[in-house]
N, C-alpha and C positions, 0 to 999 in steps of 0.2 A: 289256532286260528280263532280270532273272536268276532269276526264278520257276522252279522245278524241278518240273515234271509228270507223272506217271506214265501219261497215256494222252492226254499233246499234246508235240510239239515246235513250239517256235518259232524260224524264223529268221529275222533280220532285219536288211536291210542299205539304205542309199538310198531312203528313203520307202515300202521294200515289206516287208510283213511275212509270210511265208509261215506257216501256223497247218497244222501235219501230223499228223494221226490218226495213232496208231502201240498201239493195244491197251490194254491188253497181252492182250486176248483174242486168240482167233483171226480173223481177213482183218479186222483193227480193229475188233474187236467193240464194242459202244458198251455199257459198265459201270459201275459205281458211281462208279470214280473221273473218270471219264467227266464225267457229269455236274453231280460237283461242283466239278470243275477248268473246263469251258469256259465257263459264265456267268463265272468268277473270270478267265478271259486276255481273254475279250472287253471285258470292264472296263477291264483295263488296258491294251488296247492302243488301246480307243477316246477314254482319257485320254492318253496317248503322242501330244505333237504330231508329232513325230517320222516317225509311221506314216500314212499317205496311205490305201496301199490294202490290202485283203487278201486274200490269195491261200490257200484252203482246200484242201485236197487228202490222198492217203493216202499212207500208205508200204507200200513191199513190192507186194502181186501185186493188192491191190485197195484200192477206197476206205471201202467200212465194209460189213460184213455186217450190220450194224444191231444193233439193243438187242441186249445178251449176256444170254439167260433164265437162264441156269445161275448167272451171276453176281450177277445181281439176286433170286436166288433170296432170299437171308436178307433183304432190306428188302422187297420183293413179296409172298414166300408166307406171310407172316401175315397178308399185308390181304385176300388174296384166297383163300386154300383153309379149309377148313372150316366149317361151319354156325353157329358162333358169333360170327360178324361182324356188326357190328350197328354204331352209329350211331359211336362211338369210333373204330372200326378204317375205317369207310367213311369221318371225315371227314381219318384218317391218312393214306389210299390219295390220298384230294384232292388235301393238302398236296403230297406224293409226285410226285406227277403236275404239279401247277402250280410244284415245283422244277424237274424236267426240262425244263418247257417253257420253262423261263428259257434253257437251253442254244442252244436255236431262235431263238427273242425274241431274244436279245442279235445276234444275226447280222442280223437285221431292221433293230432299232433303234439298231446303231451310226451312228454319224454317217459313217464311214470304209466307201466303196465294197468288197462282199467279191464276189470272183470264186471260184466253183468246178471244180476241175480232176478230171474224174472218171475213171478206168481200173477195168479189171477190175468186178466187183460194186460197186453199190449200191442195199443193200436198206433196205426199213423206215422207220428212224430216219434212214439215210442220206438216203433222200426227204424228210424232214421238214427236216435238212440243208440241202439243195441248194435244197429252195422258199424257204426264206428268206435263201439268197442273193444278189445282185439280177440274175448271171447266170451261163449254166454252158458250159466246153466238154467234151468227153469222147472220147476213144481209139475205134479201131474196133474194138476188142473188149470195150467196155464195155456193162454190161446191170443195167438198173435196175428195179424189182419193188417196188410196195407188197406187202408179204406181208404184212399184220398181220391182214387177213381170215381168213387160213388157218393164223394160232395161235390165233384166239377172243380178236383184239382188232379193237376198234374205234380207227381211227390219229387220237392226240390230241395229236401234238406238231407238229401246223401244217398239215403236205401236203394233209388233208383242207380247209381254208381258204385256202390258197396255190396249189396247183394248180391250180383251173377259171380262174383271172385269169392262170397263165400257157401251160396246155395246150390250154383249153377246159373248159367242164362238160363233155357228152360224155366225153372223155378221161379225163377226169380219175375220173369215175365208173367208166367201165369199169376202169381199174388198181383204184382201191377196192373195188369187188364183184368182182373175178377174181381178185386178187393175182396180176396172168398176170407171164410176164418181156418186157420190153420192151429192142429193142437198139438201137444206137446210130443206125440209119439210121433206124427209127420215132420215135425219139427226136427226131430231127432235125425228120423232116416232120410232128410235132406242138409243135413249137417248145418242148421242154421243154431243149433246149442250141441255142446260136449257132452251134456250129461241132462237126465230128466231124473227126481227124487219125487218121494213120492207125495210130501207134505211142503206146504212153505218154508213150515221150520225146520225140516230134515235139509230144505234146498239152503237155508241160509247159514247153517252149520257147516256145510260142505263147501259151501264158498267162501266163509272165513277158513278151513282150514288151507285151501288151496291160496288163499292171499297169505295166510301167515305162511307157507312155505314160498310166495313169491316172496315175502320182504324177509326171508332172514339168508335170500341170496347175495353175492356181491349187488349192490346197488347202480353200479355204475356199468358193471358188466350186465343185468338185466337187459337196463334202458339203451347199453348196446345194440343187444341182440333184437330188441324191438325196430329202433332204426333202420340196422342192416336190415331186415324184412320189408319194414312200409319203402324202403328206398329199394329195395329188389323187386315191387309188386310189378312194376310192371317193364322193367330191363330183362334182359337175357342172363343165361348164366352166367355168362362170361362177362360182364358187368358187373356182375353181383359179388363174384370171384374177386374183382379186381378194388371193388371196394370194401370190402371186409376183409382184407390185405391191406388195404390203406389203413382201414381202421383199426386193428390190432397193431398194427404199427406204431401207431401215434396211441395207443392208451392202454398197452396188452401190459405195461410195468406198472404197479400198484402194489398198493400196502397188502391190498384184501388179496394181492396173488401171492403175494412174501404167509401171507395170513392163511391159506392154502395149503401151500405145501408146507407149512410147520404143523398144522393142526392135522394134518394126513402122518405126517411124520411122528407126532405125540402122541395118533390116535385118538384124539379128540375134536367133539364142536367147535368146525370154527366160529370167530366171532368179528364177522365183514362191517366196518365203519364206512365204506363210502369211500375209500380214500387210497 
């Protein structure tokens, strides 16, 4: 991928693609260019056969202080300051709001398993982030905050819909109504991350090895088994039963399953191309 971004790097090597917040506000502040750059990489890295899994994460001393206001000031403060806003400018703010949330969505709806590695701060937008990624680990000095209560917003880029399915309601309400800070050992034992390490770098180590063992699985059976789930979230068993019956149906015969059982049979690593 040779896409030049101004508030994402990518690197990508071996079936792992690492997606790095880097600003250019302050602690990754999440800005205009923000927004209009991450629906546009998760596009193409969720076309990229290439890329397996992805690995989310920030650079420097934290993972995102969330929305940048100062930045979003010139596209924001005409939809929203003054007494002359009326049906034109309210159904701008919409649009506005349902582009950013494509930034979230795409992290959802890729097809390609995303893991989140979180240090230092993650506020906001960050939370909105990390909920729609399909799981998270985070440093022992990491600390995460809905704070959108306590600028006079109501949080509309996912967390408020993501969170009770993976923290609890309870939980998930109290962050909502308190914007309180939450740290990594609460964190843990409301199951909003897998795993707490106890250094940035000890956390970032452990998240690539857990993406290098997602991407040297079949690839197609992975983003399977991702599907079947985001499509089971909210059906009954019996639903869920009947489509993942469908779906092995229509895609259980593959090279990587011939690939399988021969390297089970050789006793050796397999080696899963996709196919």
């Amino acid at each position: 991928m040779t896409a030049a971004y101004q508030s994402l790097r990518i690197e990508q090597a071996d079936g792992i693609a690492e997606l790095v917040l880097i600003g250019p506000g302050k602690g990754n502040a999440l800005g205009p260019d923000f927004w209009r750059e991450m629906p546009e990489a998760l596009r193409a890295l969720d076309a990229d056969d290439s890329v397996r899994v992805i690995l989310l994460r920030g650079d420097g001393a934290n993972f995102t202080y969330g929305l940048d206001l100062m930045a979003m000031t010139e596209s924001l403060g005409p939809l929203i300051l003054g007494e002359g806003n009326l049906a034109l400018e309210r159904t701008k703010l919409l649009q506005l709001i349902e582009k950013m949330q494509a930034a979230t969505e795409g992290l959802s709806r890729s097809r390609k398993p995303v893991l989140a590695a979180v240090h230092g701060w993650c506020i906001g937008g960050g939370m909105d982030l990390i909920a729609a990624c399909d799981f998270r680990y985070c440093s022992r000095e990491a600390k995460f905050s809905l704070r959108e209560v306590r600028v006079g917003i109501t949080a509309d880029l996912g967390a408020l819909q993501r969170l009770p399915r993976i923290i609890g309601e309870g939980n998930a309400r109290e962050l909502a109504y308190t914007g309180g800070d939450v740290d990594a050992d609460r964190a843990l034992q409301m199951g909003l991350v897998n795993q707490v390490f106890a250094t940035p770098e000890e956390l970032l180590a452990a998240a690539r090895v857990t993406a290098r063992k997602i991407a040297d699985n079949p690839p197609l059976v992975v983003q399977g088994a991702k599907q079947v789930m985001e499509y089971c979230a909210d059906k009954s068993v019996a639903d869920g039963l009947r489509y993942v019956a469908v779906w092995n149906s229509a895609f259980l015969q593959s090279h990587d399953l011939a690939e399988a059982f021969a390297a089970f049979a050789e006793r050796r690593t397999p080696r899963f191309q996709g196919r």
